[in-house]
DOTITOR-91814 format. One record per atom (N, C-alpha, C, O): atom name; residue number from 1; residue in one letter; x, y negated, z negated. Coordinates in Angstrom, 3 decimals. Last residue first. Example, Ala and Ser with C-alpha at 12.3 -4.5 7.8 and 13.67 -1.06 7.14 Angstrom:
BEGIN
+-------+-------+--------+----------+----------+----------+
| vomar | lokol | padren |       px |       py |       pz |
+-------+-------+--------+----------+----------+----------+
|     N |     2 |      S |   12.850 |    2.250 |   -7.080 |
|    CA |     2 |      S |   13.670 |    1.060 |   -7.140 |
|     C |     2 |      S |   12.900 |   -0.030 |   -7.870 |
|     O |     2 |      S |   13.409 |   -1.138 |   -8.039 |
|     N |     1 |      A |   13.190 |    5.690 |   -7.800 |
|    CA |     1 |      A |   12.300 |    4.500 |   -7.800 |
|     C |     1 |      A |   13.200 |    3.300 |   -7.800 |
|     O |     1 |      A |   14.236 |    3.319 |   -8.465 |
+-------+-------+--------+----------+----------+----------+
//
This chain:
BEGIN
+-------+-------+--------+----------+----------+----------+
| vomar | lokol | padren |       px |       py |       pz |
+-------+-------+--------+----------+----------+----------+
|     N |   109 |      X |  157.495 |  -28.128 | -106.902 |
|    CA |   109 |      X |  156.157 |  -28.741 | -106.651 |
|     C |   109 |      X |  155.014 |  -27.829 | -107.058 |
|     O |   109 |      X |  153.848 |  -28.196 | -106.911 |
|     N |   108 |      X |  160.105 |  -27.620 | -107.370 |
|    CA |   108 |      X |  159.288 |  -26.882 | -108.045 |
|     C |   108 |      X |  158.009 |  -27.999 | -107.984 |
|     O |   108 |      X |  157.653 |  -28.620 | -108.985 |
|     N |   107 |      X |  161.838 |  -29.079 | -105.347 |
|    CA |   107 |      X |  161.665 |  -27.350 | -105.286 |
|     C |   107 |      X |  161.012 |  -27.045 | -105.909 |
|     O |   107 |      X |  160.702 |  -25.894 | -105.600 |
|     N |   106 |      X |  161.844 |  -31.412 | -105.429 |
|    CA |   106 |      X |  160.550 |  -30.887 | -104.477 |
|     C |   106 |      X |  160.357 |  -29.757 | -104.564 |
|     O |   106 |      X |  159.347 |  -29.157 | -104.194 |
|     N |   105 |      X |  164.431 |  -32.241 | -105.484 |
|    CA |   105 |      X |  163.741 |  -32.701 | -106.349 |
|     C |   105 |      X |  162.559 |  -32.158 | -106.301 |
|     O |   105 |      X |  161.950 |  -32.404 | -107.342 |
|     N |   104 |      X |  166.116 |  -31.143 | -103.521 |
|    CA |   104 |      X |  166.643 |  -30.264 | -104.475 |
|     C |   104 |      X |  165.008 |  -30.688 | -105.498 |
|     O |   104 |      X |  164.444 |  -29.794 | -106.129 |
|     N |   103 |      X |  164.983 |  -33.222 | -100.931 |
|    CA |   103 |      X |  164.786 |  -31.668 | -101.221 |
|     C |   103 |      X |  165.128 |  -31.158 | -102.473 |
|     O |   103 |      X |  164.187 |  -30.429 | -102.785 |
|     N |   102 |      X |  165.244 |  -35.668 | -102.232 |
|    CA |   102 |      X |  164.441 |  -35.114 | -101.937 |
|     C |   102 |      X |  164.136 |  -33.366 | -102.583 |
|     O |   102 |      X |  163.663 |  -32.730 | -103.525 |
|     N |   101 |      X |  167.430 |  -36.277 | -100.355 |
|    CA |   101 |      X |  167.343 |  -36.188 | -102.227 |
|     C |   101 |      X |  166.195 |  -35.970 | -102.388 |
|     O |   101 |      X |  166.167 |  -36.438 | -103.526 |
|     N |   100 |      X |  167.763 |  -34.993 |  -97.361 |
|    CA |   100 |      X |  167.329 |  -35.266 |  -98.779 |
|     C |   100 |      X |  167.361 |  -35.449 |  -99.729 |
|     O |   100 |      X |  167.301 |  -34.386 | -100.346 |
|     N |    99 |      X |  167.813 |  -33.846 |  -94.370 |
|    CA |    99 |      X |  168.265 |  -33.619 |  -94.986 |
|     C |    99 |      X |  168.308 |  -34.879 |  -96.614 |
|     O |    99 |      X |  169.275 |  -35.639 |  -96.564 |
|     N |    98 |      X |  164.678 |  -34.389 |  -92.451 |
|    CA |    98 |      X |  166.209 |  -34.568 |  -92.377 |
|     C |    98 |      X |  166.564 |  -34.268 |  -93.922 |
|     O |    98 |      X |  165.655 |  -34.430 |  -94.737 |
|     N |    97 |      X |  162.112 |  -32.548 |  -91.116 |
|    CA |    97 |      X |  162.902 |  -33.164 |  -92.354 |
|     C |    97 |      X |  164.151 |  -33.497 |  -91.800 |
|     O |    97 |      X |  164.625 |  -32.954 |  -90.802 |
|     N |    96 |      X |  159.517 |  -33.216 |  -89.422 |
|    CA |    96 |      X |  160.997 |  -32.183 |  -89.011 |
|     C |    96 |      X |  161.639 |  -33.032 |  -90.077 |
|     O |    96 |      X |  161.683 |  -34.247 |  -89.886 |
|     N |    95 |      X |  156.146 |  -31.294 |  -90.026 |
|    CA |    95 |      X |  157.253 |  -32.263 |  -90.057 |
|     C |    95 |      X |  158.818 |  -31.648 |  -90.096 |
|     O |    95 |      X |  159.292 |  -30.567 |  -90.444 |
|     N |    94 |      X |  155.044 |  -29.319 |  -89.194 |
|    CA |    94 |      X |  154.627 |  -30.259 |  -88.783 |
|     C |    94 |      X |  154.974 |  -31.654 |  -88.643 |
|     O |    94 |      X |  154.640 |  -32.606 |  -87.938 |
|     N |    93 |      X |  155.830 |  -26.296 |  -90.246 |
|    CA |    93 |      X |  155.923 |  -27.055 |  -88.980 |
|     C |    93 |      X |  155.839 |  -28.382 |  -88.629 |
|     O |    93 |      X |  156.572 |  -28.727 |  -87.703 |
|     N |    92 |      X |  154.003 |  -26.229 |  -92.415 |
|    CA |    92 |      X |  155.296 |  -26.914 |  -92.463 |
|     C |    92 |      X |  156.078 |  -27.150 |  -91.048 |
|     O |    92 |      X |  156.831 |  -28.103 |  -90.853 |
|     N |    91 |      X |  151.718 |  -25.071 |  -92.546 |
|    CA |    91 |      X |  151.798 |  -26.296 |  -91.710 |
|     C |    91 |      X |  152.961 |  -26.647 |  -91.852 |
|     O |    91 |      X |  153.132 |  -27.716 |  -91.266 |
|     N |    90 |      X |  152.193 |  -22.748 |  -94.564 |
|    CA |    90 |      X |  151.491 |  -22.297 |  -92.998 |
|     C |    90 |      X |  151.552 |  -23.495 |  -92.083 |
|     O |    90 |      X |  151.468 |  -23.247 |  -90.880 |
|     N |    89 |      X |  152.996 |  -24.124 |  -96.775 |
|    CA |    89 |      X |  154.014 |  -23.196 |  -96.108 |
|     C |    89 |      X |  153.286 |  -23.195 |  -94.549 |
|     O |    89 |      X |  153.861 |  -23.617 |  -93.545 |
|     N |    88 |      X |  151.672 |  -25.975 |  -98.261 |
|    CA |    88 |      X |  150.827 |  -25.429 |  -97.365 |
|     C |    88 |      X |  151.999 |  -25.373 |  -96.162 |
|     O |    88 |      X |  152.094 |  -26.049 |  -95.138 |
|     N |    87 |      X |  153.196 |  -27.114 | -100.682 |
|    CA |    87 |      X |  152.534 |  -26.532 | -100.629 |
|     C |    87 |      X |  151.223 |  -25.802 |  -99.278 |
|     O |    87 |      X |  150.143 |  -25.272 |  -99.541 |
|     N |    86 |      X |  155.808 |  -27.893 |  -99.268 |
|    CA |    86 |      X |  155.894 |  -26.820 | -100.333 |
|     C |    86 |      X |  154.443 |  -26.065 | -100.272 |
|     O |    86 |      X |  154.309 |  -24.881 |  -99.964 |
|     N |    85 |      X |  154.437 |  -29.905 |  -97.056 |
|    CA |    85 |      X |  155.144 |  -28.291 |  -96.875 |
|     C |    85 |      X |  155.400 |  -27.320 |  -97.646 |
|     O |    85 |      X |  155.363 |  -26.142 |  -97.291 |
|     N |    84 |      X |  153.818 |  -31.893 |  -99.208 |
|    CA |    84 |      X |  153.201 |  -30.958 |  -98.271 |
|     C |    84 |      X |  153.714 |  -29.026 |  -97.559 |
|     O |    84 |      X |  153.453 |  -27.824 |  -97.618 |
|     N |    83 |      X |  156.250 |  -32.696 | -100.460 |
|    CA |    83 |      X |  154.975 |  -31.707 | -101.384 |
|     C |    83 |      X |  153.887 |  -30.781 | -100.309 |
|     O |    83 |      X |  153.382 |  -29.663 | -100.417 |
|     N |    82 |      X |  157.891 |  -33.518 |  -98.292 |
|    CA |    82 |      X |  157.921 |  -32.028 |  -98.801 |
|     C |    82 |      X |  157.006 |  -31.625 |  -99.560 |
|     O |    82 |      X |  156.721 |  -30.428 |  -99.589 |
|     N |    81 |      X |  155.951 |  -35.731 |  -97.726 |
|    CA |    81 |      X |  156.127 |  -34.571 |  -96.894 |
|     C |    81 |      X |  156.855 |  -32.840 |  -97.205 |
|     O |    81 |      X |  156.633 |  -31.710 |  -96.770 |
|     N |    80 |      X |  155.978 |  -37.039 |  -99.987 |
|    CA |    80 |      X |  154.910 |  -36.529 |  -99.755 |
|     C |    80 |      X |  154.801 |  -35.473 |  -98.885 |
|     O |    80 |      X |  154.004 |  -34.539 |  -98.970 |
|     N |    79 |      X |  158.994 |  -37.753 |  -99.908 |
|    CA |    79 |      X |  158.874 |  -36.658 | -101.607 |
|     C |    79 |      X |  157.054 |  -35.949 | -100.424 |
|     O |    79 |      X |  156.930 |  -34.756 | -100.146 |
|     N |    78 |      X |  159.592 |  -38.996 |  -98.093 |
|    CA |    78 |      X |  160.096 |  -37.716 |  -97.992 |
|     C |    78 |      X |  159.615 |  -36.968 |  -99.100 |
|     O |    78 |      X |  159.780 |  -35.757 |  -99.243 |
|     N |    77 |      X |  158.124 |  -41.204 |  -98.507 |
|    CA |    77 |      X |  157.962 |  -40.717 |  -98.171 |
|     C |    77 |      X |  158.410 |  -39.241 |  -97.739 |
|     O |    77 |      X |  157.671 |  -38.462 |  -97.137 |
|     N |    76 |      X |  159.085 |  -42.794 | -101.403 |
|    CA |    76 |      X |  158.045 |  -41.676 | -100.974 |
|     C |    76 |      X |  157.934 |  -40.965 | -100.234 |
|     O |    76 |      X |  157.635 |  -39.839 | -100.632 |
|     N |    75 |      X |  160.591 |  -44.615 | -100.770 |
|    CA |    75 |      X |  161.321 |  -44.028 | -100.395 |
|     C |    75 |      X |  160.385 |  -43.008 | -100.669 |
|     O |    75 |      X |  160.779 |  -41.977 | -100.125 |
|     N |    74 |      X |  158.416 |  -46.951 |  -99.694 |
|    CA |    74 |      X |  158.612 |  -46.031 |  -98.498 |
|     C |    74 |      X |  159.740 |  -45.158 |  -99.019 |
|     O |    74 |      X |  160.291 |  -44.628 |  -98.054 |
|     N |    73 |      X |  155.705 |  -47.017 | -102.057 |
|    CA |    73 |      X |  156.839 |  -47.191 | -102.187 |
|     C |    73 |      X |  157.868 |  -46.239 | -100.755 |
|     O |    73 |      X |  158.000 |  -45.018 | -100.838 |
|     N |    72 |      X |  152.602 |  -48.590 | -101.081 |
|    CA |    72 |      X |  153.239 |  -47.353 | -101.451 |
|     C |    72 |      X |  154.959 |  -47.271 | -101.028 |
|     O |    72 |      X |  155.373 |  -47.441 |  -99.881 |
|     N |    71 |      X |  150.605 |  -51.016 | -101.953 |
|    CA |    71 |      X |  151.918 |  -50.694 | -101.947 |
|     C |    71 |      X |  152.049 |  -49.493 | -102.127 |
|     O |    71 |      X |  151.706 |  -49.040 | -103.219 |
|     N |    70 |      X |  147.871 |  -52.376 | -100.328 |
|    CA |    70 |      X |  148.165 |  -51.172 | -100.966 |
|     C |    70 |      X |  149.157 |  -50.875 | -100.799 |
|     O |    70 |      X |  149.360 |  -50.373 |  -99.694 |
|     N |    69 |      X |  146.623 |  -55.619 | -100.580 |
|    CA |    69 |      X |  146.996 |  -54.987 | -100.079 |
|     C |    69 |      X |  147.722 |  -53.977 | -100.997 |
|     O |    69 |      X |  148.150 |  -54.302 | -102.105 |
|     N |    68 |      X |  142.634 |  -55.599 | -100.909 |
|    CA |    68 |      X |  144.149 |  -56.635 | -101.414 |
|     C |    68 |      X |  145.367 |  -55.182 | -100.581 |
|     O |    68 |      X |  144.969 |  -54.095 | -100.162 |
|     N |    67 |      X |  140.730 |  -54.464 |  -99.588 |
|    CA |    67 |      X |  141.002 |  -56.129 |  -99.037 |
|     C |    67 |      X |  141.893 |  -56.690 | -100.109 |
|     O |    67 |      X |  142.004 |  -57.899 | -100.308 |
|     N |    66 |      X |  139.862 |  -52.145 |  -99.458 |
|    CA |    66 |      X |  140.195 |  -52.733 | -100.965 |
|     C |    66 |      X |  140.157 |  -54.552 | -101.019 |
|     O |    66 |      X |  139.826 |  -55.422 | -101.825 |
|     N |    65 |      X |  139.933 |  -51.177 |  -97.080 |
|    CA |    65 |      X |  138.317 |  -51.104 |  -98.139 |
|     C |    65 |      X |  138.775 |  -51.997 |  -99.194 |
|     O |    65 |      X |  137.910 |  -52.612 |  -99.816 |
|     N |    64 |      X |  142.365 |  -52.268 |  -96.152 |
|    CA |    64 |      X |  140.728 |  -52.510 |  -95.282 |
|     C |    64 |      X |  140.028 |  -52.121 |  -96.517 |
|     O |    64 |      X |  139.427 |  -53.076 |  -97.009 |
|     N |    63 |      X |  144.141 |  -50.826 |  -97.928 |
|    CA |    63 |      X |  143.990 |  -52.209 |  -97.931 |
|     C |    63 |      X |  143.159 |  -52.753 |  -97.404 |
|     O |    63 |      X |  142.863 |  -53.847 |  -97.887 |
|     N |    62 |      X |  143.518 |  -47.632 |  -97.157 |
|    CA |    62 |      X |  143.399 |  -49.014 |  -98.457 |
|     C |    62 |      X |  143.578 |  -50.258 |  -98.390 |
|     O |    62 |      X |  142.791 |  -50.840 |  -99.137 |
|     N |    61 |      X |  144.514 |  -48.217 |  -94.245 |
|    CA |    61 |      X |  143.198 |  -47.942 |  -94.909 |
|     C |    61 |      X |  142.882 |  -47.987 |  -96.365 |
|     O |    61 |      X |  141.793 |  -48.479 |  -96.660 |
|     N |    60 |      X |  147.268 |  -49.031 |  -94.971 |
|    CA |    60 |      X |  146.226 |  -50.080 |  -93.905 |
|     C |    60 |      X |  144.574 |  -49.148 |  -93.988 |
|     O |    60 |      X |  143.555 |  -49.776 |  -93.700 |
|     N |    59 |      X |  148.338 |  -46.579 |  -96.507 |
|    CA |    59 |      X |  148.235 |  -48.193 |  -96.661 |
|     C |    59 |      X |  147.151 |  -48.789 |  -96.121 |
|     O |    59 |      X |  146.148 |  -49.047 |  -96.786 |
|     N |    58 |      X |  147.571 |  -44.620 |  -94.592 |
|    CA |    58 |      X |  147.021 |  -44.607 |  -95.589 |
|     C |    58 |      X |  146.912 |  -46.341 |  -96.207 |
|     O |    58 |      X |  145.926 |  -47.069 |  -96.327 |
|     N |    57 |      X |  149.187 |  -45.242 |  -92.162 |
|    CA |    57 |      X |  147.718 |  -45.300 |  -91.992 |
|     C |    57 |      X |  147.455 |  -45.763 |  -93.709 |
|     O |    57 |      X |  147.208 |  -46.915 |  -94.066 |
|     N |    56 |      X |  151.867 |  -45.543 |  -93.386 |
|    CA |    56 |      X |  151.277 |  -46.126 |  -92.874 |
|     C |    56 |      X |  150.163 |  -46.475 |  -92.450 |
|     O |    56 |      X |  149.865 |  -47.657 |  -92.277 |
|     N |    55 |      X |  151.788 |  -42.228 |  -93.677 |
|    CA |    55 |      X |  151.392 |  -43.521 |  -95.119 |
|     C |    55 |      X |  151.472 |  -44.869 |  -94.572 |
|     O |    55 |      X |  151.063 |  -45.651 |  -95.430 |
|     N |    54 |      X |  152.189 |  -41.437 |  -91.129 |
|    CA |    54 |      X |  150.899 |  -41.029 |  -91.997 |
|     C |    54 |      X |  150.639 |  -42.180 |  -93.067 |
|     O |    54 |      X |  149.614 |  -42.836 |  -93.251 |
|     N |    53 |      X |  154.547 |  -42.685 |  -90.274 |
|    CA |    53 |      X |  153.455 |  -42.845 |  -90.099 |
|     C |    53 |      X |  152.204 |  -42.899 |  -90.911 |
|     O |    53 |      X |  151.472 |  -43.827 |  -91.257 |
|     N |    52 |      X |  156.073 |  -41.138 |  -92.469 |
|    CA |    52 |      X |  156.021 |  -42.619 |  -92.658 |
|     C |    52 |      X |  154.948 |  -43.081 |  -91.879 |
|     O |    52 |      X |  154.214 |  -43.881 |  -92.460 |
|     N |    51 |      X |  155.857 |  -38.511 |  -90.703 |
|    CA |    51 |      X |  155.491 |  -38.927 |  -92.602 |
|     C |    51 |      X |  155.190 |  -39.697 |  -92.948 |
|     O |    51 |      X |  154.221 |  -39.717 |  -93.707 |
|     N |    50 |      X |  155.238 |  -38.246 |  -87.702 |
|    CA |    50 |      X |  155.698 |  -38.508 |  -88.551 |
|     C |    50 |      X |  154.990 |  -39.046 |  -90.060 |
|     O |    50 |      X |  153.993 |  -39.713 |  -90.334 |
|     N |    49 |      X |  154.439 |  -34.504 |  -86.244 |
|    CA |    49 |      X |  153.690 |  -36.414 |  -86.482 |
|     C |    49 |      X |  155.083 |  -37.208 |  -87.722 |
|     O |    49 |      X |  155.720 |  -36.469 |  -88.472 |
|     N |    48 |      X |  153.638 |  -32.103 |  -83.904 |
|    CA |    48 |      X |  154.773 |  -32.930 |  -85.227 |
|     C |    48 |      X |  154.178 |  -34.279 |  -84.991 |
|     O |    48 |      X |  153.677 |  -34.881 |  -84.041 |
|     N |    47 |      X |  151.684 |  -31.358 |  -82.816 |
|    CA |    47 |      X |  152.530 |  -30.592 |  -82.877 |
|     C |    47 |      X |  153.172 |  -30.787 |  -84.409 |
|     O |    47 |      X |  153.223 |  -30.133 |  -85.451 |
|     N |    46 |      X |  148.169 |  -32.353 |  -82.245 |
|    CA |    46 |      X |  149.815 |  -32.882 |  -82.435 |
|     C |    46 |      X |  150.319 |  -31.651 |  -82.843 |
|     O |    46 |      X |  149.513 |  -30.808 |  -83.236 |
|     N |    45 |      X |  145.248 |  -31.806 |  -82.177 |
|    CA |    45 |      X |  146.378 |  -31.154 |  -80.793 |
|     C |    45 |      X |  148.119 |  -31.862 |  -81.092 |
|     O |    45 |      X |  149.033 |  -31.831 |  -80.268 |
|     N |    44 |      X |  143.744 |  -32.510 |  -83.293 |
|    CA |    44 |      X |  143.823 |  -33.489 |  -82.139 |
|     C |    44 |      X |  144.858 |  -33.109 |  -81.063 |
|     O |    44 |      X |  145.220 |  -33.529 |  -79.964 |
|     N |    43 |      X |  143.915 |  -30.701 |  -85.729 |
|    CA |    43 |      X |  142.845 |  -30.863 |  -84.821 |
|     C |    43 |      X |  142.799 |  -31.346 |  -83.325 |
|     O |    43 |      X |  142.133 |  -30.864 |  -82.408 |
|     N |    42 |      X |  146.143 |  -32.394 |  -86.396 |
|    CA |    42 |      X |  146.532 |  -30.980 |  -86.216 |
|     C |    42 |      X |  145.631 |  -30.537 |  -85.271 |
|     O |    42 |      X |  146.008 |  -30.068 |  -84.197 |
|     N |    41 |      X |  145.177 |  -35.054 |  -87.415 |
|    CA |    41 |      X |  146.379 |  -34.735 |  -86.204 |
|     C |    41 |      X |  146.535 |  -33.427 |  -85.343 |
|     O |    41 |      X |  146.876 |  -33.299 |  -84.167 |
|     N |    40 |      X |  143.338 |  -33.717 |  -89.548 |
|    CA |    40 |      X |  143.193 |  -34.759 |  -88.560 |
|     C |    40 |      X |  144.116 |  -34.643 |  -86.858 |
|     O |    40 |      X |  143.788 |  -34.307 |  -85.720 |
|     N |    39 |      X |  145.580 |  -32.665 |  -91.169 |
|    CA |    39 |      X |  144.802 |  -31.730 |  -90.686 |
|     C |    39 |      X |  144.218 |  -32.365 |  -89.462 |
|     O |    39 |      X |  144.428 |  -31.824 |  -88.376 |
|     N |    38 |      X |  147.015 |  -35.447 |  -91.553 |
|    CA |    38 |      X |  147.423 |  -33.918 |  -91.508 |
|     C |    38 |      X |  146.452 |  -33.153 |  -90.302 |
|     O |    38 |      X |  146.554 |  -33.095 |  -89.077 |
|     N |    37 |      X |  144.983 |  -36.783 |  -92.910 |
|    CA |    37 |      X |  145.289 |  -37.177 |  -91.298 |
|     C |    37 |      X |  146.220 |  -36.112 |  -91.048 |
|     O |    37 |      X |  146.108 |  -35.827 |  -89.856 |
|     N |    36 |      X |  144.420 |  -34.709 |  -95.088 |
|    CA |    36 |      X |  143.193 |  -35.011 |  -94.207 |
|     C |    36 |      X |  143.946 |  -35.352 |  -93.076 |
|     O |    36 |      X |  143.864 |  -34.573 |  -92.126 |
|     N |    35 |      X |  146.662 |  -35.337 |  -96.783 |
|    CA |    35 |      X |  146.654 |  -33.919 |  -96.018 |
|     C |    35 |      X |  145.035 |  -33.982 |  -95.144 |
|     O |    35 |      X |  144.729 |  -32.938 |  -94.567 |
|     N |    34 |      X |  146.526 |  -37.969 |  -97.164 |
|    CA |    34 |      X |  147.869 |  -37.504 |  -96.514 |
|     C |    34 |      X |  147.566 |  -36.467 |  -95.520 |
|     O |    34 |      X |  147.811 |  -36.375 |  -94.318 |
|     N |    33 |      X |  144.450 |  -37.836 |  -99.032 |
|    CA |    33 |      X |  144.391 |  -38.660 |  -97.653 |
|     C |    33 |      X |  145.488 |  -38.487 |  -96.695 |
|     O |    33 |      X |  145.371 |  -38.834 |  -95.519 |
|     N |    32 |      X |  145.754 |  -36.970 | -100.981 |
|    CA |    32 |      X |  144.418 |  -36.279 | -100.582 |
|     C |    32 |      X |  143.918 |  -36.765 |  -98.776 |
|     O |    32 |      X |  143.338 |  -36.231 |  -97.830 |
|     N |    31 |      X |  147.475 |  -38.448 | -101.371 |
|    CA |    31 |      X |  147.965 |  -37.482 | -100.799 |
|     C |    31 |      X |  146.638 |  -36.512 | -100.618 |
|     O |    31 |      X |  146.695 |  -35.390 | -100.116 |
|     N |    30 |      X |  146.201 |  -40.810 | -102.552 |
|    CA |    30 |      X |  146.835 |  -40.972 | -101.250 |
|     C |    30 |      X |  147.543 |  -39.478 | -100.439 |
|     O |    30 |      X |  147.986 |  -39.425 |  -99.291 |
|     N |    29 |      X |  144.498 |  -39.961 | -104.837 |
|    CA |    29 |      X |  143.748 |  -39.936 | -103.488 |
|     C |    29 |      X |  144.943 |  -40.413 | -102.103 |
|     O |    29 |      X |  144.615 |  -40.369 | -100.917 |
|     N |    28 |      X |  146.276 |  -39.911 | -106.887 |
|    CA |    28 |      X |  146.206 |  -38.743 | -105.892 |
|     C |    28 |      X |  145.339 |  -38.636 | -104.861 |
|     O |    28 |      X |  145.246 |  -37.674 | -104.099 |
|     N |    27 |      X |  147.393 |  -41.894 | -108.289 |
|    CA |    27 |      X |  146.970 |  -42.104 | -107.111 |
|     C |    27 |      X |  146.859 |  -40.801 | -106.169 |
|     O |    27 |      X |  147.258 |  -40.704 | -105.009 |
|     N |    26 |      X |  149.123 |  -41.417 | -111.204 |
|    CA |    26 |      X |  147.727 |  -42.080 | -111.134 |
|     C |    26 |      X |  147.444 |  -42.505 | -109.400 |
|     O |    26 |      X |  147.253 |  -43.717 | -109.298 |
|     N |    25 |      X |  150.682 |  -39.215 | -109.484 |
|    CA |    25 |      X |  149.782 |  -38.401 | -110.430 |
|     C |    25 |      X |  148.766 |  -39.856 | -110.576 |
|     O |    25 |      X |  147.623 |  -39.690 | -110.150 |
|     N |    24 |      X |  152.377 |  -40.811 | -107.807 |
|    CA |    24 |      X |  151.257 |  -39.988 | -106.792 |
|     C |    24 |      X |  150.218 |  -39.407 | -108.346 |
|     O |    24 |      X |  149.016 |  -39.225 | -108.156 |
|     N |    23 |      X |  153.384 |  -42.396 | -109.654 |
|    CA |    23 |      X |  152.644 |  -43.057 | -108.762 |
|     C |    23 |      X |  151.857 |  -41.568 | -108.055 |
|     O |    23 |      X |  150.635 |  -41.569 | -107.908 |
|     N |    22 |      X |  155.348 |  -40.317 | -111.249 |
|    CA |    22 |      X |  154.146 |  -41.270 | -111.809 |
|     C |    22 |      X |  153.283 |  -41.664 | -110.680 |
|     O |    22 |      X |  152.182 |  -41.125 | -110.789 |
|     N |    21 |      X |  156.482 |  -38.885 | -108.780 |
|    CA |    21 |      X |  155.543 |  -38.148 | -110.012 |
|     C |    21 |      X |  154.203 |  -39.244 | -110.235 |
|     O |    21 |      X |  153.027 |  -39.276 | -109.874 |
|     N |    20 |      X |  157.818 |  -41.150 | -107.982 |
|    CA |    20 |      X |  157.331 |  -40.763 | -106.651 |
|     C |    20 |      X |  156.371 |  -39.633 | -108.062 |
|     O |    20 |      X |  155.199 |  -40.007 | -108.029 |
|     N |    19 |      X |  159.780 |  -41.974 | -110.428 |
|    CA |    19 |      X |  158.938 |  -42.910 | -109.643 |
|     C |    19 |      X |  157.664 |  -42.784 | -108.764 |
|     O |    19 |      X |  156.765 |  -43.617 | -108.640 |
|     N |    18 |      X |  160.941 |  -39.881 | -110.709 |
|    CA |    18 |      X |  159.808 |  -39.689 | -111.801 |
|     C |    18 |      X |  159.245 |  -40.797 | -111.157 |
|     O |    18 |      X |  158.017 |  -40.762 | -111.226 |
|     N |    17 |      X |  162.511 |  -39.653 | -107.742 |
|    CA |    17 |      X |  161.816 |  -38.596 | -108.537 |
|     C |    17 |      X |  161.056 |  -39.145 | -109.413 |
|     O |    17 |      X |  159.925 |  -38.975 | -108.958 |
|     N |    16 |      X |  164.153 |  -42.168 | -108.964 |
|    CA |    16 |      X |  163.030 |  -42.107 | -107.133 |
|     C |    16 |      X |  162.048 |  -40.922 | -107.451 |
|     O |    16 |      X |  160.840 |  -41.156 | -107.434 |
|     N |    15 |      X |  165.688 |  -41.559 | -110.410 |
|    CA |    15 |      X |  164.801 |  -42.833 | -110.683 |
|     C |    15 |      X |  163.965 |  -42.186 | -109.756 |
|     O |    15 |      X |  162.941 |  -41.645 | -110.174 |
|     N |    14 |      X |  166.374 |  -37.841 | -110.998 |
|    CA |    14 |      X |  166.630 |  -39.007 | -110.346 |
|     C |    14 |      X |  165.250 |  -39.465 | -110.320 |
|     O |    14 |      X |  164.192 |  -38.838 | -110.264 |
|     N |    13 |      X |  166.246 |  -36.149 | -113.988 |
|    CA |    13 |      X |  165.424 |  -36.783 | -112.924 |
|     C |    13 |      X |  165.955 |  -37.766 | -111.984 |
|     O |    13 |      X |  165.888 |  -38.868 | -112.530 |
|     N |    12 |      X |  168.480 |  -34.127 | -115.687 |
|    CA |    12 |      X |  168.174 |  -36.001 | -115.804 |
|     C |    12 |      X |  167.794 |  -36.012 | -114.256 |
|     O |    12 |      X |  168.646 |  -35.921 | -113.372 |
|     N |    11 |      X |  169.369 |  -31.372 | -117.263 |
|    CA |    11 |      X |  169.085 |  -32.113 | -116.041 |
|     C |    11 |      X |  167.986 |  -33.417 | -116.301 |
|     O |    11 |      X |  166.964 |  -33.480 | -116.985 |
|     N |    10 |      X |  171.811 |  -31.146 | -119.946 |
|    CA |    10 |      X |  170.040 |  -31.505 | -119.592 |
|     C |    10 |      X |  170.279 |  -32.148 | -118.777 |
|     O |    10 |      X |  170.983 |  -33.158 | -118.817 |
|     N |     9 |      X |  174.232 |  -31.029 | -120.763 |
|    CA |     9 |      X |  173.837 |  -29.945 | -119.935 |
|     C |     9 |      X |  172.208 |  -30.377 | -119.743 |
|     O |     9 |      X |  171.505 |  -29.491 | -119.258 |
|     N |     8 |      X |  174.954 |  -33.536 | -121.855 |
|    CA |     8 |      X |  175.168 |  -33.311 | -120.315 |
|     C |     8 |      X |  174.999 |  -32.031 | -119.739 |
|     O |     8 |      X |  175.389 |  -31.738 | -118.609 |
|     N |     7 |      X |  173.770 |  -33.160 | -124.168 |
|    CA |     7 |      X |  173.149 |  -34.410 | -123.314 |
|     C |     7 |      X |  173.726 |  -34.207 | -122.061 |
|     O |     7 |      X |  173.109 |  -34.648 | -121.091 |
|     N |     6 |      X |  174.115 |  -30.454 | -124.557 |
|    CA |     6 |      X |  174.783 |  -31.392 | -125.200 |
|     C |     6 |      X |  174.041 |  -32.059 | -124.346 |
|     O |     6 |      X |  173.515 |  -31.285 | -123.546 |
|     N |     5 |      X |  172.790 |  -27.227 | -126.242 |
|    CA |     5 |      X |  172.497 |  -28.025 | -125.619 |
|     C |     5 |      X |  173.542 |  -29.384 | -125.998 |
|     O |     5 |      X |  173.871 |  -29.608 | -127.163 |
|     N |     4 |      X |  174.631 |  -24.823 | -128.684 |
|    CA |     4 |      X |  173.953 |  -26.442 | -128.731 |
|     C |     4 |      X |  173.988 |  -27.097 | -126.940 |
|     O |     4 |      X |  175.068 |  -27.392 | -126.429 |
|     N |     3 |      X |  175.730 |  -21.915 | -129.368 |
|    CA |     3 |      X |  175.683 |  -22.930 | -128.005 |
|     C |     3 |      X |  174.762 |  -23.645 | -127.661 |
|     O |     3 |      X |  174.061 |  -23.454 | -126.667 |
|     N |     2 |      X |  178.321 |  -21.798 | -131.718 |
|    CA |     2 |      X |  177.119 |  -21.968 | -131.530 |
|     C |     2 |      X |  177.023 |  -22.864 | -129.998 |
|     O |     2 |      X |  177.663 |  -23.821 | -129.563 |
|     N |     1 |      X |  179.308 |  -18.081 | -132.250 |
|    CA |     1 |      X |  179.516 |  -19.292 | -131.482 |
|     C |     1 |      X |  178.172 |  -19.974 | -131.242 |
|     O |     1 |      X |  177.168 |  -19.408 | -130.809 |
+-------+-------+--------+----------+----------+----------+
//
């Protein structure tokens, strides 16, 4: 018996997934800058901060040095907060997720 792959056994990326890949791989200084006001916050005694916050800073501090303004796409923001937590398990505290398309997309960060 032959068991040929068919076009519907290959998992297919949701848009928002290879959207939230491409943009953070040519812009990895925004999640370099993610996990600084991270750590930043953490220092300052916050508990929990929000995600959308954070890239809120980030924006408005690219756009001050750059002086054009810095689009980061807001359904991002759940992809940056789980890359965070995937990868630095010891701060995942820090954000309180709601439930995701996201999550299933984040499991192999």
């Amino acid at each position: 018996m032959n068991e040929t792959a068919t076009l519907f056994d290959i998992p297919v990326k949701p848009e928002i997934q290879t959207a939230f890949e491409q943009f953070d791989e040519e812009n990895p200084q925004v999640y370099e800058q993610f996990c600084e006001l991270v750590d930043e916050l953490i220092t300052y005694g916050h508990k929990r901060y929000s995600a959308d916050g954070i890239l809120h800073i980030v924006r408005y501090s690219k756009t001050k040095t750059n002086g054009v303004p810095f689009k980061i796409n807001n359904d991002f923001t759940a992809y940056y907060a789980r890359k965070f937590i995937n990868l630095n398990p010891d701060k995942a505290y820090f954000f309180e997720t709601r439930k995701s398309k996201a999550d299933g997309d984040m499991q192999n960060v």
